[in-house]
MIRO-538183 format. One record per residue (C-alpha): x, y, z. Coordinates in steps of 0.25 Angstrom, whole numbers, plus 5000, padded with zeros to 4 digits. Example, Ala and Ser with C-alpha at 12.3 -4.5 7.8 and 13.67 -1.06 7.14 Angstrom:
2
504949825031505549965029
***
This chain:
570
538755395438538255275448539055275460538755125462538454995452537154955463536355015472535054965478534455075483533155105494533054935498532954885512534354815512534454705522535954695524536154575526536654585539535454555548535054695551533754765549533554815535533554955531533355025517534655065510535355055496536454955492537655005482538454895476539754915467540354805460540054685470540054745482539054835489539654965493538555045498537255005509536255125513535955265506536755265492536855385484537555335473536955275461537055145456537155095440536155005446535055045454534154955461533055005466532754915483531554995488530654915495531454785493532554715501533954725499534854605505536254545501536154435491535954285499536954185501536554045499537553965502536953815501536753785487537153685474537353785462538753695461538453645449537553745442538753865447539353795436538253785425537353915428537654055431536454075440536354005453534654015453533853975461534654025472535054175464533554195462533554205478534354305481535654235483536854295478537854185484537654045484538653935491538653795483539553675486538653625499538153505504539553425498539253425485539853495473540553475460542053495465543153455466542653345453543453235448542953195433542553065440541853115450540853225442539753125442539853075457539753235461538653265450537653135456538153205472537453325465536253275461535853185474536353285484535853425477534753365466535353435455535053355441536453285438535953295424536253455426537553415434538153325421537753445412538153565418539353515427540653565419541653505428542653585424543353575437543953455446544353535461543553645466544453775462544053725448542653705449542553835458543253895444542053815436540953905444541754035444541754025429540354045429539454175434538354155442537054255447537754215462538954205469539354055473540353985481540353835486540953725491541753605491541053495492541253375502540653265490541453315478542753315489542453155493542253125479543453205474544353135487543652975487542952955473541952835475542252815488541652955493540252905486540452775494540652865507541952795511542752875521543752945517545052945519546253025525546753045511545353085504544953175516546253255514545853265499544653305502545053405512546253465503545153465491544053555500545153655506545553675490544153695488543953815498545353845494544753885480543453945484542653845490541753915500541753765508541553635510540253555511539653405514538553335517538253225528536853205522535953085519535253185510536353225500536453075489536953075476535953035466536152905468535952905481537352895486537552995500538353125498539853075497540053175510539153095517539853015524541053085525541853085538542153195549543453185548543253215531542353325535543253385546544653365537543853445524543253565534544653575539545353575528544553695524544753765537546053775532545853865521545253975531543953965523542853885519541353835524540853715527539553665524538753515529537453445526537053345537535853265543536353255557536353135557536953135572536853275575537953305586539053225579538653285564538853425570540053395577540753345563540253505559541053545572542253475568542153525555541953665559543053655571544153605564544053675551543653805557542553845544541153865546540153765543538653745540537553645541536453605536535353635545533953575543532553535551532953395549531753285545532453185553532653275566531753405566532453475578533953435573534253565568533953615582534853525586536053575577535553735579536353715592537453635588537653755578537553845590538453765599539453765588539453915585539753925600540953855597541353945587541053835576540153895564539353785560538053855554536753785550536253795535534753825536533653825526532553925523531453825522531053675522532053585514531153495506530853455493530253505480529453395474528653415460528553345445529853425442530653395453531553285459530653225466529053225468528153115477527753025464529253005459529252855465527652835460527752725450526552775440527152945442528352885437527852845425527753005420529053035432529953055417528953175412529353325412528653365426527453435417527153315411527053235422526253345428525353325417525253165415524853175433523753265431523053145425522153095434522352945430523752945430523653035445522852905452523752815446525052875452524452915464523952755466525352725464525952835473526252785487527052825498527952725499529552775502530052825489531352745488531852855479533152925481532653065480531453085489531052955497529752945504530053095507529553135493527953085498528053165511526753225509526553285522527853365520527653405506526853535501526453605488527553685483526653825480526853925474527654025482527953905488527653905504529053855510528353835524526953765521526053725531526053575535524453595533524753605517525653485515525253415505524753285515524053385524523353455510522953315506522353265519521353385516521153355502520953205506521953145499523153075498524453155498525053115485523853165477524053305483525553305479525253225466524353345462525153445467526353395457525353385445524853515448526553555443526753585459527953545467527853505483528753545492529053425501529753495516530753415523531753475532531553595539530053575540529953465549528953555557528053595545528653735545529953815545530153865561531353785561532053835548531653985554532553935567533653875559533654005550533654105563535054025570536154125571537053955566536253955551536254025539535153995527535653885519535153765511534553815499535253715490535153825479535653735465535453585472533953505475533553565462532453475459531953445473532253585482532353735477532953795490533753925483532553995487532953995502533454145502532254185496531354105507532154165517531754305515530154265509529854165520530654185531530554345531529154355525528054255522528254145533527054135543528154085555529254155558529954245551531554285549531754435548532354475534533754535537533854405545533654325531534554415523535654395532535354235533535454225518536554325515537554355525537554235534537654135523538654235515539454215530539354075531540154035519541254145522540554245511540754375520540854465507539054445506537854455511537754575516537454725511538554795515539754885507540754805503539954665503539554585489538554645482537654525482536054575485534554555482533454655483532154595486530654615486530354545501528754565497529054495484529854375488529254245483529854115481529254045467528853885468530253815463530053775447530953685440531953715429532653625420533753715417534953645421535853585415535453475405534053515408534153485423532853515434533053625444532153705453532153845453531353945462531154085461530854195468530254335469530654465476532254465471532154605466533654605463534854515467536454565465537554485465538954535466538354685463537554645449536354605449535754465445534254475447533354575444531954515451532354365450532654375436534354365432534954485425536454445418537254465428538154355434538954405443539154285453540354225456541154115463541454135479542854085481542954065496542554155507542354295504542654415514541854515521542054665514
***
């Protein structure tokens, strides 16, 4: 008779904790492992680990699944990488609480802010809920391939509290503060994990309109933090372009200060200032040596854009003779631009005037900072293979080059924050501060201009492996991406492989690990666009002791579930 439901037997388990790894085998009953080193006993399911790595399943906890949690059982891109736990509800946008009147105000948020199809959102939103408790019911209902939590957030809360006037970025006032306040303690009263907002110029409905939270006040922002201070428990989570740096952070001080909760930030190589996030490094140490925890949110890799036939976006949306054959399937558009005649007549039309579009602006032409999205893709190119420096070798205008690139059925991959210097130094000195944790992945949201699920799996093929600069240590990666974001958002019961801890793990091939090019579905609801990417070298992947991929195919378990609130250490 097995003594045990699991064991992983003769890997080289990196625990998870940050130490150096050693070769041991893993015994899990029911959802919790019970056993780390030599195990005698047998499991009813053996897996053999020899020559792979054994870690703890990653936490991700920046995405948007909030509206596909309700639609579809598997969270993918982001449970293709290895990540067992994802964290939705950021950057203040969400689906609750939801008044009848407000569904399509909060569906048109989604769309600009996270570039998810409000097709998809009309079809598969059920809306069976108006507060949080009951949407937080809505996505229990369901079973998924990871667990999730989320959070309440700051644009559903203004809407909820100040109707039209929260789109009109009015200031509120005592009375709607205090509902909204009330509303977000309630929240994490339930189960919400937090609180979140954004304070940027990036985040636009689609019609353009700024982020409800935009504008909202520091006294708003400090009532709401402190109001869920009051329950004990609860995260909070901002977005911001530091606009003026030292008076932006001290609003997080205040928030953190008075409501006594932790908080993170968005943390980027900003375009507009490359060495601000130096700048905010210290003020992340100063504040942890006031005993305020204010961490920095940090990506794995340049924060661009995906550009192609089939996406959002692509440098001749704007071209008036591209436009002619812009309603095609992307094949067919692939097909009419190999024709030579119809090539000269939108390349003699193509300038490179501002595009006065709401989705890309001139930004979209930026050829020195776009490259061809291979495959593998090459996350940190050479500025030498640009696609404006591959066309001052070739002797032509930049525009042909990506023109034939995109006929060719490629995509470009166009880098923006986080490369300002034409490589990733910077991200390696954001991702090594003792203040960050990996974030930023987006997992759910951008889904037709960014695919950046993949980051747990470029933390461990780029950063531990292939990179040509320098490199992060493994053990150092796996606790990044599991522990400390596990213990960012009060989830102390993960991310480690220990007795007694959640029995949430991935056994990996290192050598094999290779991200695919992205590729685009149309399997959302009402047939709506997404990109995917996959990856290889995820040998198997255990949620909650049972097994949900089985080398980056899914078997039929579902045994994700709902994160009500903080969970305790064993």
């Amino acid at each position: 008779m097995a003594a045990h439901d699991m064991v992983v037997r003769g890997g080289v388990v990196i625990d998870g904790n940050g130490g150096p790894a050693r070769t041991a085998d893993v015994a899990v009953d029911g959802d919790r492992i019970t056993e780390v080193g030599r195990v005698s006993g047998s499991g009813r399911r053996e897996i053999d680990a020899d020559g792979a790595i054994v870690a703890p399943g990653f936490v991700d906890i920046h995405t948007h699944y909030d509206g596909q949690a309700t639609w579809d059982s598997r969270l993918q891109p982001s449970s293709w990488h290895g990540v067992t736990t994802v964290v939705m509800g950021n950057c203040g946008v969400g689906f609750a609480p939801a008044l009848p009147e407000h569904h399509d105000r909060l569906i048109e948020l989604m769309e600009g802010v996270e570039d998810i199809p409000g097709i998809a959102l009309h079809e598969g939103l059920a809306w069976n809920w108006l507060d949080f408790d009951q949407y937080l019911d809505a996505l229990d209902a369901l079973p998924h391939d990871v667990d999730f939590g989320t959070q309440v957030p700051h644009a559903a809360l203004r809407v909820h509290a100040m109707g039209q006037r929260a789109a009109a970025h009015e200031e509120a006032t005592a009375e709607e503060i205090e509902l909204m306040a009330a509303l977000a303690k309630a929240a994490v009263q339930a189960g919400a994990l937090g609180f979140s907002t954004s304070r940027t110029l990036n985040h636009k409905s689609i019609g353009g309109e700024l982020t409800p939270s935009y504008a909202a006040g520091a006294d708003e922002l400090v009532a709401i933090a402190t109001a869920i201070g009051e329950t004990g428990t609860g995260v909070l989570q901002l977005v911001s372009d530091f606009p003026e740096p030292v008076e932006e952070f001290a609003l997080l001080r205040r928030m953190v200060a008075e409501s006594g909760r932790p908080l993170s930030v968005t943390l980027l190589q900003f375009p507009h200032d490359v060495r601000l996030h130096r700048r905010i490094l210290r003020m992340l140490e100063q504040a942890w040596a006031d005993g305020l925890p204010i961490r920095g949110q940090v990506a794995a890799r340049s924060v661009g854009l995906i550009l192609g036939l089939a996406n959002t976006l692509n440098p001749f949306m704007t071209n008036p003779v591209w436009q002619r054959i812009g309603h095609l399937p992307a094949a067919e558009q692939a097909a009419r631009m190999a024709d030579p005649t119809l090539r000269s007549e939108i390349l003699a039309a193509h300038t490179r005037e501002k595009d006065r579009s709401r989705l890309g602006g001139n930004f979209i032409q930026r050829y020195q900072l776009m490259y061809e999205l291979t495959d593998p893709p090459d996350y940190e190119p050479p500025t030498s293979e640009s696609v404006a420096a591959r066309a001052a070798r070739d002797g032509i205008d930049p525009a042909e080059l990506a023109y034939d690139i995109l006929a060719d059925g490629g995509m470009l991959y166009l880098t923006s924050m986080n490369y300002a210097d034409g490589n990733l130094d910077e991200v390696h000195d954001m991702l090594v501060h003792p203040h960050t944790v990996p974030g930023l992945s987006d997992g759910g949201a951008h889904v037709g201009t960014i695919c950046d699920g993949s980051f747990p799996t470029t933390l461990i093929q780029h950063w531990t492996r292939d990179r040509a600069g320098a490199k992060l240590e493994l053990p150092f990666v796996v606790r990044r991406q599991s522990r400390d974001t596990a213990r960012a958002v009060g989830l102390l019961d993960r991310g480690v492989l220990e007795p007694g801890y959640r029995a949430d793990l991935n056994v990996i091939d290192v050598d094999r690990m290779r991200l695919h090019r992205p590729e685009v579905w149309h399997d959302l609801p009402a047939g709506g666009r997404r990109m995917v990417q996959r990856a290889d070298g995820y040998l198997h992947t255990v949620v909650a002791g049972q097994e949900t991929y089985t080398d980056g195919k899914p078997t039929d378990a579902l045994p994700g579930r709902l994160i009500r609130g903080p969970q305790p250490a064993p």
